[in-house]
N, C-alpha and C positions, 0 to 999 in steps of 0.2 A: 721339056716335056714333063707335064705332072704325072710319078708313079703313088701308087696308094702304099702306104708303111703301117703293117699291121702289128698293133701291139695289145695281147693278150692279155689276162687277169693275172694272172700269173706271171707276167713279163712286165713288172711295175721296176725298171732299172734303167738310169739312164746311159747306162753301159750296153746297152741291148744290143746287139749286133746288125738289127733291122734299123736302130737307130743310126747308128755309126756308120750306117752305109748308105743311108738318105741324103736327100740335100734341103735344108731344113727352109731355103726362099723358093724352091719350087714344090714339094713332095707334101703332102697330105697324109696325118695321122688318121686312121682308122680305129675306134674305139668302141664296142659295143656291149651293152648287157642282153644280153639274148636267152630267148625262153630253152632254146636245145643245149644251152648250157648248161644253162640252172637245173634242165629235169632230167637228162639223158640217166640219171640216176636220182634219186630225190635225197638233193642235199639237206644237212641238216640249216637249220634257218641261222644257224651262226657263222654256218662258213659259206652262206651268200652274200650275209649281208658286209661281213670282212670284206670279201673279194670287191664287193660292188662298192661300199666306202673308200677302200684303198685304190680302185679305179676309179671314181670320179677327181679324187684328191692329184693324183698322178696326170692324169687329164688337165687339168688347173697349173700342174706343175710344170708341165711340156709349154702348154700358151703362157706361160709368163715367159717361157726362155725363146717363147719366137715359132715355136711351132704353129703350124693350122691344124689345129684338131676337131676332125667332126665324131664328136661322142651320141652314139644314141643310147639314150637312155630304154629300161625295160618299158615303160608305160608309153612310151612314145607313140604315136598313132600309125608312123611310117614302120616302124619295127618290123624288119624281112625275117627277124627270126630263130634265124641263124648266123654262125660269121662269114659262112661262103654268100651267102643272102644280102647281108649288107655289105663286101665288101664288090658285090655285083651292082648295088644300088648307087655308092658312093663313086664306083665307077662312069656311073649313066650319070651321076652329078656334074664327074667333075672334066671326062673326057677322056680320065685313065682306062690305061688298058694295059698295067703292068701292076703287078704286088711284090714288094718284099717282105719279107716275113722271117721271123726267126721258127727255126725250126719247134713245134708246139712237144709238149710233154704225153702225151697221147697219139696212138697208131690211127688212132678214128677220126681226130681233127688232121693229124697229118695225111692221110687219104682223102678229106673231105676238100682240103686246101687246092692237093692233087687235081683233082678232079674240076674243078672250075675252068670257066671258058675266059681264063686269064690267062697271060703270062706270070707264073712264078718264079721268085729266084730266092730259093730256101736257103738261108742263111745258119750256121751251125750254133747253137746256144755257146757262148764264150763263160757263160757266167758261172762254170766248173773248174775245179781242180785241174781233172787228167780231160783232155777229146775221146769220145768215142774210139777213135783211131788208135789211138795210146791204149783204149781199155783191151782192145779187140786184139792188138799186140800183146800184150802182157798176157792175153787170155788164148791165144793161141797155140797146139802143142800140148798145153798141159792136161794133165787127167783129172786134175781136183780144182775148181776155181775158188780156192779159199781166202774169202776177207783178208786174213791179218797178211799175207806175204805181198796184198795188191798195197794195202796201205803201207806199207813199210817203204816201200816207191812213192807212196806220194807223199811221205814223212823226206825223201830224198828227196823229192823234186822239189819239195817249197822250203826244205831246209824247217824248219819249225819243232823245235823242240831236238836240236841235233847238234852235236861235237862234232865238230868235221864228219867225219865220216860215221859215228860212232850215234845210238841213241841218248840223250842226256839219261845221266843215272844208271847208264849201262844195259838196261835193260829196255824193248819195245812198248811192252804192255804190263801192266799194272795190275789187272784185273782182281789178281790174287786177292789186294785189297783192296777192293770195291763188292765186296758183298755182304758188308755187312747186314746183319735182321735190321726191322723197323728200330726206330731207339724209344724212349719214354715221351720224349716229346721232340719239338724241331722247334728252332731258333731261327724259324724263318718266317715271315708273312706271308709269302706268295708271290707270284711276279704282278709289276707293278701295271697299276689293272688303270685303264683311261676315260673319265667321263668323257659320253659323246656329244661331239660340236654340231654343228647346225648340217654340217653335209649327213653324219651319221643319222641324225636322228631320220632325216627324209626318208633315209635308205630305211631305217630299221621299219619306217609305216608302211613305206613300199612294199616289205619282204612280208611282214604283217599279214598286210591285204591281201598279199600275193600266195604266200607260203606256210599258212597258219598251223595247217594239219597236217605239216610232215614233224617227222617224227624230231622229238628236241625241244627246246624251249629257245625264244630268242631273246628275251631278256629278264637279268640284268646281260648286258653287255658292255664287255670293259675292253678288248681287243686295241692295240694301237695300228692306223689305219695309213700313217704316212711315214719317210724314214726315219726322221726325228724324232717320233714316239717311238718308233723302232728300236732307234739307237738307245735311246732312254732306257727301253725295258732290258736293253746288253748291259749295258753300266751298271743296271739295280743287280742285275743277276749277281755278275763279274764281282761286284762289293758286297752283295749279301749273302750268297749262296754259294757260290763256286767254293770257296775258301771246304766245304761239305757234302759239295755236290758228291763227290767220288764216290764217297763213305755208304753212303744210301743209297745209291743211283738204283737200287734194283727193290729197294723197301716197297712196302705199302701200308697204307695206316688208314683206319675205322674215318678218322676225324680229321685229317689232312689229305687234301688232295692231290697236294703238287711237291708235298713237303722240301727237296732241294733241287726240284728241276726247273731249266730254263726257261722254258715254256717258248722257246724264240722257232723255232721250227715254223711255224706258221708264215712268219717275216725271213725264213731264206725263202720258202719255198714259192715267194710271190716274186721274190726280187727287192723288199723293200730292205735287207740287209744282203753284204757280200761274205763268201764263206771263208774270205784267207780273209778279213776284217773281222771276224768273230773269233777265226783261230787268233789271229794276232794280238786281238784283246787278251784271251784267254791267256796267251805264252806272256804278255807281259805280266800278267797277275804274277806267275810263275816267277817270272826273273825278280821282279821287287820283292819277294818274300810274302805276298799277301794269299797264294792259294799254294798247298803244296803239288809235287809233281801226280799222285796218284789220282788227282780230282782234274788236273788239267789235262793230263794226257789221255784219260776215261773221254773226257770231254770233244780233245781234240777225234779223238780217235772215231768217234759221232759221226763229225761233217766229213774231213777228208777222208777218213776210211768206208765206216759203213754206207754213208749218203751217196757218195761216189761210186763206192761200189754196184750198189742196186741199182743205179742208174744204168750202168755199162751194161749189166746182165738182164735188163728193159729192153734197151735195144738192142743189144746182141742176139733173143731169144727170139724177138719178133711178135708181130700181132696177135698169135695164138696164144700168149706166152699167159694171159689170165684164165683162161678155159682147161688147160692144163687139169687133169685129174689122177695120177699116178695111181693111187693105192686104189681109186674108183669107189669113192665116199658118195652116197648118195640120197643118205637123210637129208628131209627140210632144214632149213636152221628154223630154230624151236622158237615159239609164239615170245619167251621172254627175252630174248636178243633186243624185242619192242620196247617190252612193257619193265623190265628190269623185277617182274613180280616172280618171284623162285627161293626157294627156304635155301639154299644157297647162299650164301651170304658173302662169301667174294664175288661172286657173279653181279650178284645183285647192287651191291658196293660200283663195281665198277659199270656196268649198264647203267645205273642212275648216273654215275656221275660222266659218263658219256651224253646223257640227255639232257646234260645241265650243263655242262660245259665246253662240248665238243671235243673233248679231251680227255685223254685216260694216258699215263705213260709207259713206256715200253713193254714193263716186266707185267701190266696190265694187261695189254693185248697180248704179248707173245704167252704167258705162264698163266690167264687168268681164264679171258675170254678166247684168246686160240687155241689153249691148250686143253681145253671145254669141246669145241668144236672138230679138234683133230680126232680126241680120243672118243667121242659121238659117233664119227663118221659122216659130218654134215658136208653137204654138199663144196666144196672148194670155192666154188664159182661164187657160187651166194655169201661166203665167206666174204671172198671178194667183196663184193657188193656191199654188203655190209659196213665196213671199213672203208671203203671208199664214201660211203653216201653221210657216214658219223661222226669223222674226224675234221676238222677244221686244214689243218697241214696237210688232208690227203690228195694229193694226183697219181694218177696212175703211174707215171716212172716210179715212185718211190712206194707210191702205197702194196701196190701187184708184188712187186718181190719178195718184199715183206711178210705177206697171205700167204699167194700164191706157195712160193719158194720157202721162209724161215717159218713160216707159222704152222702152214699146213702140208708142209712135206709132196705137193701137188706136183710140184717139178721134177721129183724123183731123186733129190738127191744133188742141184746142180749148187744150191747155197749150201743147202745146210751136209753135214756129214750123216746124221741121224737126225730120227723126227724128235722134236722139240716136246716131250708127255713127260708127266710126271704123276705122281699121284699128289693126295692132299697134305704131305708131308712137307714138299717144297714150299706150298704157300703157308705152312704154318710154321715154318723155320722165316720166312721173310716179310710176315706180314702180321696185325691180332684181330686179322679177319675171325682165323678160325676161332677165336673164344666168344665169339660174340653171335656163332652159329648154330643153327637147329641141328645140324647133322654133327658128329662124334669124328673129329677127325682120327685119333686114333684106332678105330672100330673098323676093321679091314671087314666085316661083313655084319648082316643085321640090319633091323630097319633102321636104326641110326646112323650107320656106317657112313664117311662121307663115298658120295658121288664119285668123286676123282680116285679113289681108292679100286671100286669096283672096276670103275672102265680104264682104268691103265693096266690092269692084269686081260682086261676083255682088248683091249688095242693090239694086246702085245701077242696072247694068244693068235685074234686072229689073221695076223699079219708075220707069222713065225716063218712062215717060208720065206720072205723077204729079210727078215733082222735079224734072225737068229743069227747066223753066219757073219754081223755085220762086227766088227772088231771092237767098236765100244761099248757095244750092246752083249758080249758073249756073257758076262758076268751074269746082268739079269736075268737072260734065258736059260743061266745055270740052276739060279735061285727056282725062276720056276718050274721047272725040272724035276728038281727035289720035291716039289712040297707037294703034299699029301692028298693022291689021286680025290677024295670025298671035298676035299677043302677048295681043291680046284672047282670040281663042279658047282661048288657051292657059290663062288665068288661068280660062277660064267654066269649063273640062274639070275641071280640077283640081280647081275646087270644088264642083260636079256630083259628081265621085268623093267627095270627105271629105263630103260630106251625104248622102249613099246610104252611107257608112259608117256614119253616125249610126244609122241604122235597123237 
């Protein structure tokens, strides 16, 4: 009896679990590019047209191994739509009346799945570290669900980077030395960028035609779209970058975009690489003497800890878990989050280079543009949104926690310990944004003053009854305290005026 085997954008692995439970001479792949995909937020034109390359490639790759794969293409004339829509159609094709499916990275395809007038049999994503199951234990009981003690269990359980019982080097985490400021220059190219072949190029007219006027640019586009280029851009990393990655992992620079990071996020987050195959690469670099331990373990600590972690606490929170508003922030997000046009010059730095690349790296999002956002009081949700709709590597499992929970403090507290603010000192200690700015990073008030200066005294004030009391936070609330009832008022004013200019 033929059942349908549903395999997703993001579920480009021939490890799939909906694969592995198929029968590859009776069972039907389901493949589709669908419009409720593509718009349910308006993706940037870079990270469709990836998704839709690395799916037609993967499609190609299944029928050489024997699979029946019916792919519909977006242009298609039969196109139902959606994936409950086609995998309804493909049923009336083929006779099926049963779907496997690995379980999807999203509450809303997982409810939409639900919801069909099939039988489902939801299969658990395998292609993680820790189960759900495992996170949900570890996570039970405790009062503080904090990153580093989850990973330090999954540093046990894959053995990676570990003395018996013992972390290599003695120590966990590294971090101490991984923060160095931006340096003079970087001894890196970049990651290794792909001219596109004849499937790419189809897709990039299609997305074109299709997608012109969201927000982004779609080419040049270099992205590698199948595992081989995959692998390819692990290797250039692992040889060129890793050996530095550590050292700068949080820099940013005027005139480097990517200056030592991986840039491979995109290729777990599809399936076209495995996560203990990237850690494994990484710990070899380690054992041959070619990267030392503070860049690889920064590194490792990435997939198995952080990635793993946000996952667990995705679905442990549940479907409301991106609406979430804690502090009850409920400015717009401001017209240049679009357009990248703001005398701002970090902002603007990284918003452009969001619209040109689909990419911005961590200390970009959390310290640049989240940390913009939080201490604005911009809506969460739309954070959300934002960040989902800009990022090439974004799905909801991973993008949401991130926003939601370490960027915008919107969960109240369940990632992060304190909310992630700073003023303009942080990014002028890790970046030379600031010299190349309209506004006086020094200048804690005045029409030069920078921005982040004013609204981290204005975050913190108006949020005193929730942090003051908070144990890493007493220091600051000391500070402000002290300082000079006129001078106070002075800094509230100011910032009152630039957030009423937002509007």
């Amino acid at each position: 009896m033929t059942r349908l085997v549903l395999v997703l954008g993001d579920q480009l692995s021939e490890t799939l679990s909906a694969l592995q439970a198929a029968d590859k001479s009776s069972d039907v792949v389901v493949m589709a590019e669908v419009a409720e995909e593509a718009t349910y937020v308006q993706h940037h034109p870079k990270k469709i047209a990836f998704i839709f390359a690395a799916m037609r490639k993967f499609a190609a790759r299944l029928r050489d191994d024997g699979w029946d794969v019916r792919y519909t293409q977006l242009d298609d004339t039969e196109n139902a739509g959606s994936i409950p829509g086609e995998l309804l159609r493909r049923a009336e094709d083929t006779g099926a009346s049963e779907v496997i499916a690995t379980q999807p990275g999203e509450w809303r395809l997982i409810d939409a799945l639900e919801d069909m007038p099939l039988k489902l049999t939801m299969k658990p994503d395998t292609r993680f570290v820790s189960t759900q199951e495992e996170f949900d234990a570890w996570a039970e009981g405790r009062k503080a669900l904090r990153m580093e003690y989850f990973y330090r269990d999954m540093r046990r359980k894959t053995g990676l980077l570990m003395e018996g019982d013992d972390p290599e080097g003695g120590k966990w985490n590294y971090d101490s030395e991984n923060r160095k400021p931006a340096p003079d220059d970087i001894a890196f190219s970049g990651p290794m960028q792909f001219t596109p072949d004849e499937t790419v190029e189809e897709v990039l007219d299609l997305v074109e035609a299709r997608f012109g006027n969201s927000f982004g640019t779609l080419r040049p586009f270099w992205f590698a779209t199948d595992q081989g280029q995959a692998r390819r851009a692990l290797a250039h990393f692992i040889t060129y970058a890793l050996p530095r990655f550590g050292d700068f992992q949080d820099a940013m620079m005027n005139d480097n975009r990517f200056l030592y990071h991986a840039m491979i996020s995109p290729y777990l987050n599809v399936g076209l690489l495995d996560p203990m195959e990237v850690c494994k690469a990484a710990e070899d670099a380690y054992k041959d003497g070619h990267a030392p331990l503070n860049a690889v373990e920064g590194f490792i600590r990435q997939i198995i800890g952080w990635r793993e972690y946000v996952r667990g606490i995705y679905f442990r929170e549940g479907p409301d878990y991106p609406r979430r508003n804690a502090l009850n922030h409920q400015r717009k997000l401001p017209d240049f989050y679009w357009t990248g046009e703001t005398d701002m010059n970090c902002l603007s730095k990284a918003i452009t280079q969001t619209a040109e690349e689909a990419y911005a790296h961590h200390i970009q999002r959390l310290m640049v543009t989240g940390n913009f956002a939080l201490l604005a009081g911009i809506n969460p949700h739309e954070v959300h949104e934002w960040y989902l709709r800009v990022y090439v590597d974004a799905f909801e499992w991973v993008e949401a926690p991130n926003t939601v929970g370490m960027s915008q403090f919107a969960d109240g507290g369940i990632i992060a310990s304190k909310p992630y603010v700073s003023s303009g000192a942080y990014i002028n200690r890790m970046s030379d944004y600031c010299k190349s700015c309209r506004y006086k990073v020094n200048d804690k008030t005045g029409k030069d003053a920078c921005p982040f200066n004013l609204l981290y005294w204005h975050f913190l004030d108006r949020h005193a009854e929730r942090f003051a009391k908070n144990q890493r936070m007493s220091q600051i609330y000391a500070n402000w305290k002290r300082m000079d009832e006129g001078r106070k008022q002075t800094i509230l004013s100011e910032a009152e005026a630039f957030l009423d200019g937002l509007s």
